[in-house]
N, CA, C and O atoms as CSV, one atom per row, in Angstrom:
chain,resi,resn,atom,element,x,y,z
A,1,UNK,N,N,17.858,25.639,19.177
A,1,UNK,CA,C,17.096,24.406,19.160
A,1,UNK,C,C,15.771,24.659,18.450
A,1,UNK,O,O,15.441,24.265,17.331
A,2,UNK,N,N,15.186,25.278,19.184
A,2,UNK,CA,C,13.473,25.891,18.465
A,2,UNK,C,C,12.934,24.663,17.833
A,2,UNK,O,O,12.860,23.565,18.386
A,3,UNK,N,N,12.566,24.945,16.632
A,3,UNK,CA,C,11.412,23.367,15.736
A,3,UNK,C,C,12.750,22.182,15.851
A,3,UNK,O,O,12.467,21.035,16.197
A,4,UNK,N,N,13.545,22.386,15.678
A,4,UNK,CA,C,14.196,21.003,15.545
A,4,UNK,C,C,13.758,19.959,16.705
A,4,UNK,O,O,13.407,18.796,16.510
A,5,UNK,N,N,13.843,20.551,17.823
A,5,UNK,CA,C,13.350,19.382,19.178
A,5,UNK,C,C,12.024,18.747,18.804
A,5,UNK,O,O,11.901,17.559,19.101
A,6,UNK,N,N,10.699,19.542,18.010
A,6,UNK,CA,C,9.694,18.983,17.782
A,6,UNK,C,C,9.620,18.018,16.166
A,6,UNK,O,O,8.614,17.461,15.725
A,7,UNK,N,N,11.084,18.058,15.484
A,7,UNK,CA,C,10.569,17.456,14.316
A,7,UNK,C,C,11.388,15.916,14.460
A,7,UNK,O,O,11.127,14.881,13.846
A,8,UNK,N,N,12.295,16.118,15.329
A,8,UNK,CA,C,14.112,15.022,14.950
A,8,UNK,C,C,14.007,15.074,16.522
A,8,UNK,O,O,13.681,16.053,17.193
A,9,UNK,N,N,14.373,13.731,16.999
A,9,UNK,CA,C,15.359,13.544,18.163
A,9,UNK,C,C,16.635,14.391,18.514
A,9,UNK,O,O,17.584,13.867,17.930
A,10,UNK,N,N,16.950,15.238,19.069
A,10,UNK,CA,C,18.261,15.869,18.999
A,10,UNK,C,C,19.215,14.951,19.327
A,10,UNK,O,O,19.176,14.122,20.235
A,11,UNK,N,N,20.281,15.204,18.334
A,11,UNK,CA,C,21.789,14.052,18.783
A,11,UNK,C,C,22.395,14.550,19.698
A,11,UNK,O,O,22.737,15.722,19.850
A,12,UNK,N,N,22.571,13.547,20.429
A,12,UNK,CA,C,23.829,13.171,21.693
A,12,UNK,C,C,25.334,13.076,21.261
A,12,UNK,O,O,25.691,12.230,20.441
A,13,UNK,N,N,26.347,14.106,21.923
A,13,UNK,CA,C,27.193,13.632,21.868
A,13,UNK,C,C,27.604,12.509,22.290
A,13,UNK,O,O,28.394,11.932,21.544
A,14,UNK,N,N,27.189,11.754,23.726
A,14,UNK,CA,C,27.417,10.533,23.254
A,14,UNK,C,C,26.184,9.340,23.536
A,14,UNK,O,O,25.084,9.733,23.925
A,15,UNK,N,N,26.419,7.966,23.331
A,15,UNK,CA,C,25.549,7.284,23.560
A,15,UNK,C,C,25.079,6.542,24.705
A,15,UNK,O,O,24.152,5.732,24.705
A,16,UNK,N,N,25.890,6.931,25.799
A,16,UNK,CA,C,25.662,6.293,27.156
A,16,UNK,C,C,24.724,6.291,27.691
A,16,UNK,O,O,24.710,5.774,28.808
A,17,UNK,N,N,23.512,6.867,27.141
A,17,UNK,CA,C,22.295,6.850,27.858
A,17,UNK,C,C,21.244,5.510,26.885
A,17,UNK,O,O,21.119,5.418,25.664
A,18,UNK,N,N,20.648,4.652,27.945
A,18,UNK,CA,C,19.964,3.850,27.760
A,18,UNK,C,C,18.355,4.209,27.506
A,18,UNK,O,O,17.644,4.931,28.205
A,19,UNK,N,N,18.011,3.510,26.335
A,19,UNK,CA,C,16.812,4.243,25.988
A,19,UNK,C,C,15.164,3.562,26.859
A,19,UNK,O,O,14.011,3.966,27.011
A,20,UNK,N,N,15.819,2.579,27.165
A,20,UNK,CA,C,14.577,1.294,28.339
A,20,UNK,C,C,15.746,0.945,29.473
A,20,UNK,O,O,16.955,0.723,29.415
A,21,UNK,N,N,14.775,1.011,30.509
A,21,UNK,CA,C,15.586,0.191,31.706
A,21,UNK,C,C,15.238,-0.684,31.307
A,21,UNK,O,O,14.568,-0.842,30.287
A,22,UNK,N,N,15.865,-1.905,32.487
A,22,UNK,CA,C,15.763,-3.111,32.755
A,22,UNK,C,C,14.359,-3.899,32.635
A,22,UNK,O,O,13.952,-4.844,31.958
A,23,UNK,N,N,13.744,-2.932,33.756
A,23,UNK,CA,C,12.007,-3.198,33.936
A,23,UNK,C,C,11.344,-3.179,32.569
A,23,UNK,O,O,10.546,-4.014,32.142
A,24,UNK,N,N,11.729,-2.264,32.045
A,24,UNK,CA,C,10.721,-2.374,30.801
A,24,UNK,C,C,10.796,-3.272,29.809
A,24,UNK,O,O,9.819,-3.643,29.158
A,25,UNK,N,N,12.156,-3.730,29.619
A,25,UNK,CA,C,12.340,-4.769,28.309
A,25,UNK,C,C,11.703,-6.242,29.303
A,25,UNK,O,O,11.181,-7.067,28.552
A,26,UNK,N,N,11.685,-6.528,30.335
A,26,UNK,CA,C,11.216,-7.549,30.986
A,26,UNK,C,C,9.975,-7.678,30.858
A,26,UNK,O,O,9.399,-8.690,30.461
A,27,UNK,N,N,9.328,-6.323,31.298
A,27,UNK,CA,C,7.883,-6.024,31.207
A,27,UNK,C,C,7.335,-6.398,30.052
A,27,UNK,O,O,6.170,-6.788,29.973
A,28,UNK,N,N,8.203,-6.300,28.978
A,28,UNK,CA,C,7.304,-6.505,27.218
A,28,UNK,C,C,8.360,-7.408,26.548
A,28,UNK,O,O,8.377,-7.378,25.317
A,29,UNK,N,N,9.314,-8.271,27.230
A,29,UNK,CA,C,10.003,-9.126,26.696
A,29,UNK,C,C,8.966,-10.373,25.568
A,29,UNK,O,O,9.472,-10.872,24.563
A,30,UNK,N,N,7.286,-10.723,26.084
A,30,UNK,CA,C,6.687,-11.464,25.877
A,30,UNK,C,C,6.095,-10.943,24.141
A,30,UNK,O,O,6.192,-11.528,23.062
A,31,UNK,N,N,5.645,-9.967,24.413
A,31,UNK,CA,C,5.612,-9.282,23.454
A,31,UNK,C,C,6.751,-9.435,22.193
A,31,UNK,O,O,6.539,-9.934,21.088
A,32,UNK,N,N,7.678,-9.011,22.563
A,32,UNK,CA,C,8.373,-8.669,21.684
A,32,UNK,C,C,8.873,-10.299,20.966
A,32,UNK,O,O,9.090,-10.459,19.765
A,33,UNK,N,N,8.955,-11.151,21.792
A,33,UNK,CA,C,9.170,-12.590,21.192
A,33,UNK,C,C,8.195,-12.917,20.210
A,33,UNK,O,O,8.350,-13.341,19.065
A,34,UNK,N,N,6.974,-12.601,20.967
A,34,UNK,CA,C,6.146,-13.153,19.918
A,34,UNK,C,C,5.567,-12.419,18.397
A,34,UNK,O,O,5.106,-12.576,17.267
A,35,UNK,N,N,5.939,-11.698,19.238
A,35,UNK,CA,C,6.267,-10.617,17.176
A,35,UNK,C,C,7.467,-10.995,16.372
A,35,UNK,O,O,7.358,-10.952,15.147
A,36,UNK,N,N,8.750,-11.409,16.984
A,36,UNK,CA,C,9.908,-11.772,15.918
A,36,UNK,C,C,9.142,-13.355,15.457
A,36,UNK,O,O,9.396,-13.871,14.369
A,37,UNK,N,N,8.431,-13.833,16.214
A,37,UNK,CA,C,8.161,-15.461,15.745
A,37,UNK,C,C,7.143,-14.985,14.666
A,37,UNK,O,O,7.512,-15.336,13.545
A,38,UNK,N,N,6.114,-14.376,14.667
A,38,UNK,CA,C,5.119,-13.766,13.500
A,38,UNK,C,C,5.958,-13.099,12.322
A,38,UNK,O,O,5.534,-13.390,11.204
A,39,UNK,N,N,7.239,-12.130,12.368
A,39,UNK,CA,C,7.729,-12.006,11.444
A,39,UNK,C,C,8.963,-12.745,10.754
A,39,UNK,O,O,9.564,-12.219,9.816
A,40,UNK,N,N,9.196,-13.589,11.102
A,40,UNK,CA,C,10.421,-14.326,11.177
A,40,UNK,C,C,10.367,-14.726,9.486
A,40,UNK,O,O,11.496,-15.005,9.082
A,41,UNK,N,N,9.328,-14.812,8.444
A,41,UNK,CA,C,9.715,-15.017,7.657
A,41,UNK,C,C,9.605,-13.561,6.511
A,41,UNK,O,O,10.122,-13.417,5.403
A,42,UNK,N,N,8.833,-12.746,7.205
A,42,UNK,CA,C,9.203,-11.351,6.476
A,42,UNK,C,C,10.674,-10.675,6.761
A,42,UNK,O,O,11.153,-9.775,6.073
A,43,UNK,N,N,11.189,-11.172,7.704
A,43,UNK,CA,C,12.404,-10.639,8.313
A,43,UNK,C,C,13.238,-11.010,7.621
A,43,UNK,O,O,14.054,-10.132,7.339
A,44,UNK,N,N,13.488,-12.375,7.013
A,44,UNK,CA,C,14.378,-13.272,5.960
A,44,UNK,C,C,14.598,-12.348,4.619
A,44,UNK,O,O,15.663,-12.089,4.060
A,45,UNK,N,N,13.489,-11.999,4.330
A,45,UNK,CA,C,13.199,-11.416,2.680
A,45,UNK,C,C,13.649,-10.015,3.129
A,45,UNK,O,O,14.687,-9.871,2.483
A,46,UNK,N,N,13.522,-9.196,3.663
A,46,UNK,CA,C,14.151,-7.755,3.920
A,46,UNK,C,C,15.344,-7.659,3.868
A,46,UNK,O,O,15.938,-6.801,3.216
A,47,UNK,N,N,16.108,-8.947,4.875
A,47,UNK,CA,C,16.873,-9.259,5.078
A,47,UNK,C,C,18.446,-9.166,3.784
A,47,UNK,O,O,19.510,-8.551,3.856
A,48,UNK,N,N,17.764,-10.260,2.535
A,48,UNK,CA,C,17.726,-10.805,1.282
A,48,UNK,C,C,18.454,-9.506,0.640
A,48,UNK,O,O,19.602,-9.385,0.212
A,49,UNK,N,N,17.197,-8.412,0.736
A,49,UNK,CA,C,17.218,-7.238,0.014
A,49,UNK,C,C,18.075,-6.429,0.414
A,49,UNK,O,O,18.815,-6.115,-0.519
A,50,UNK,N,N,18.348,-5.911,1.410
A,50,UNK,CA,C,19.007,-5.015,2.063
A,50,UNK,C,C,19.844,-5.560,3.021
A,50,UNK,O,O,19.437,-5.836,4.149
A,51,UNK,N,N,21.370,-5.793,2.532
A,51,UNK,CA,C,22.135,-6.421,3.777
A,51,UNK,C,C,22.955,-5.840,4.934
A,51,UNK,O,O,23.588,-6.300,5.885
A,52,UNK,N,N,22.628,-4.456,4.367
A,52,UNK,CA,C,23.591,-3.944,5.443
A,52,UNK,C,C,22.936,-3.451,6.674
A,52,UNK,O,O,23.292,-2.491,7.358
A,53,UNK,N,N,21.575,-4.520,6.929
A,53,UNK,CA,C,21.317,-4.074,8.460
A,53,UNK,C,C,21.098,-5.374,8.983
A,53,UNK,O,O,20.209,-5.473,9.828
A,54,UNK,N,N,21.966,-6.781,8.528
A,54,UNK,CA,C,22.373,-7.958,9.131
A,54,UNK,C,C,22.863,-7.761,10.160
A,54,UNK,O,O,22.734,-8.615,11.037
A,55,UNK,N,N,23.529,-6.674,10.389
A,55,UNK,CA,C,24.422,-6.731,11.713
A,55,UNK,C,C,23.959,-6.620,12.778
A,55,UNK,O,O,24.237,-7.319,13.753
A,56,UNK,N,N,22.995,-5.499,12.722
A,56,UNK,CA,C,21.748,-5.396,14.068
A,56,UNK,C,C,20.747,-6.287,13.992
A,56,UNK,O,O,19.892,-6.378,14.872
A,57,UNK,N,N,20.776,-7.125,12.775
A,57,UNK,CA,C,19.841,-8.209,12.644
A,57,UNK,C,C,20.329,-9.350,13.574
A,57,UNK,O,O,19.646,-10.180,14.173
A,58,UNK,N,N,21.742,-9.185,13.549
A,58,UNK,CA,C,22.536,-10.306,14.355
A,58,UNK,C,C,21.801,-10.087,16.142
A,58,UNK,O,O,21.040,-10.703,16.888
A,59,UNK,N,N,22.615,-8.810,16.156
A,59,UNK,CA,C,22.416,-8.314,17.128
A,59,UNK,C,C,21.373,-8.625,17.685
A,59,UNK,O,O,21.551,-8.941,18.861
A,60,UNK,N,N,20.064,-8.684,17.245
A,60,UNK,CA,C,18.731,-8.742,17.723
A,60,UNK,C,C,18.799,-10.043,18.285
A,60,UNK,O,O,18.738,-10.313,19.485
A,61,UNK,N,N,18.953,-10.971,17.165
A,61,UNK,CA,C,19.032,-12.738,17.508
A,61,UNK,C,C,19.805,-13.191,18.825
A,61,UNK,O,O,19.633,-14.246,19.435
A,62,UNK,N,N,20.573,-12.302,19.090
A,62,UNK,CA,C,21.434,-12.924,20.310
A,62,UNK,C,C,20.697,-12.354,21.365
A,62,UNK,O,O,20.657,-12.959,22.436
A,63,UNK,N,N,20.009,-11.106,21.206
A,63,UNK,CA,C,19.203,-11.112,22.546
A,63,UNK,C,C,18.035,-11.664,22.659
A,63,UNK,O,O,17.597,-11.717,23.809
A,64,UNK,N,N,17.416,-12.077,21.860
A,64,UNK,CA,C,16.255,-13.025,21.652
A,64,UNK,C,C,16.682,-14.183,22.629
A,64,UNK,O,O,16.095,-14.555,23.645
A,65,UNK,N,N,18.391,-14.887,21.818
A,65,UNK,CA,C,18.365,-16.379,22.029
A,65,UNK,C,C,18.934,-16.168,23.736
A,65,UNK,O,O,19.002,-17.259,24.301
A,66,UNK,N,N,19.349,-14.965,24.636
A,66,UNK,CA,C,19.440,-14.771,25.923
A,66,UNK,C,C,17.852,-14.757,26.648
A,66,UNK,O,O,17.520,-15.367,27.664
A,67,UNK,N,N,17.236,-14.117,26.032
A,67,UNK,CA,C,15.732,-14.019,26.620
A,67,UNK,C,C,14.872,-15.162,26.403
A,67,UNK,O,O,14.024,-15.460,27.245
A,68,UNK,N,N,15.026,-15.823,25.340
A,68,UNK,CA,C,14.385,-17.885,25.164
A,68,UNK,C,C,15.537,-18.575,26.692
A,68,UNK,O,O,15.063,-18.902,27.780
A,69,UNK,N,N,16.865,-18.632,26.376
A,69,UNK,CA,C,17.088,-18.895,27.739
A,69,UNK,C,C,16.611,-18.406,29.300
A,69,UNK,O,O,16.427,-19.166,30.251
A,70,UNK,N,N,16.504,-17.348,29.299
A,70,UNK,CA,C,15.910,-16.842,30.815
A,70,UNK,C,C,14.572,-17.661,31.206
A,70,UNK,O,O,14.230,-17.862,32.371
A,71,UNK,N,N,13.919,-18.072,30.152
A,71,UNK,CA,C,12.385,-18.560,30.247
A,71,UNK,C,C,12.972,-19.860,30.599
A,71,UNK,O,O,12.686,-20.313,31.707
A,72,UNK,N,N,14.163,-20.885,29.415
A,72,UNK,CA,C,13.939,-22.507,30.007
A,72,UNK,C,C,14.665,-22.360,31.423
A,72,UNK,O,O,14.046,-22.991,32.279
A,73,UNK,N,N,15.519,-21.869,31.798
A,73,UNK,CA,C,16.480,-22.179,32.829
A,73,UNK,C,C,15.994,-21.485,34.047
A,73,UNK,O,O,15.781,-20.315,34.362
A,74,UNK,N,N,15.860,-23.145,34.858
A,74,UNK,CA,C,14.673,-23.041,36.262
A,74,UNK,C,C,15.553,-21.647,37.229
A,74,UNK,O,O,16.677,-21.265,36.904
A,75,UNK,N,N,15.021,-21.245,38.035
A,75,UNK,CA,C,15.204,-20.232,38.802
A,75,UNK,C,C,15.534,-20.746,39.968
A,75,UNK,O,O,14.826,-21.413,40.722
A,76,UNK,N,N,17.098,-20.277,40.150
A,76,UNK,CA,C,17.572,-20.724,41.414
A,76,UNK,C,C,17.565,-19.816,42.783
A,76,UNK,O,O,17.738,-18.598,42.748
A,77,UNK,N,N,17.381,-20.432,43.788
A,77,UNK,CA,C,17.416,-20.335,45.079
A,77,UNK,C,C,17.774,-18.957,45.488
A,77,UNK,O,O,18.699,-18.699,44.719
A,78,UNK,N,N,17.599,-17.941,46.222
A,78,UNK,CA,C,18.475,-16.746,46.449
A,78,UNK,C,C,19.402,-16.769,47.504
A,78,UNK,O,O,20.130,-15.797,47.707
């Protein structure tokens, strides 16, 4: 291992480990919305240029449009 641990992330054989709990993406969910709304039109043009990272671009949008829902939809009863 030696310098490699301090220069590169070492790879995982596999990917089952989660890099944020739960708490934390909640914790900075606010955050993070309001930065895709500030870049939303630099995001288009990158986008434009380079297409082969649409897919996690997708990806992103659907957890966005789950986390805009969590905010409208009132909180029910326990």
């Amino acid at each position: 291992m030696g310098i490699q641990k301090y220069v590169a992330r070492p790879e995982t054989s596999s990917n089952s480990q989660r890099r944020h709990s739960s708490f934390y993406i909640g914790q900075h969910l606010h955050n993070w919305l309001h930065l895709q709304q500030l870049c939303q039109q630099n995001l288009s043009e990158l986008l434009q240029i380079n297409r082969r990272w649409i897919l996690h671009y997708n990806q992103g949008q659907r957890a966005i449009e789950l986390a805009l829902s969590s905010f409208q939809s009132p909180l029910s009863p326990c």
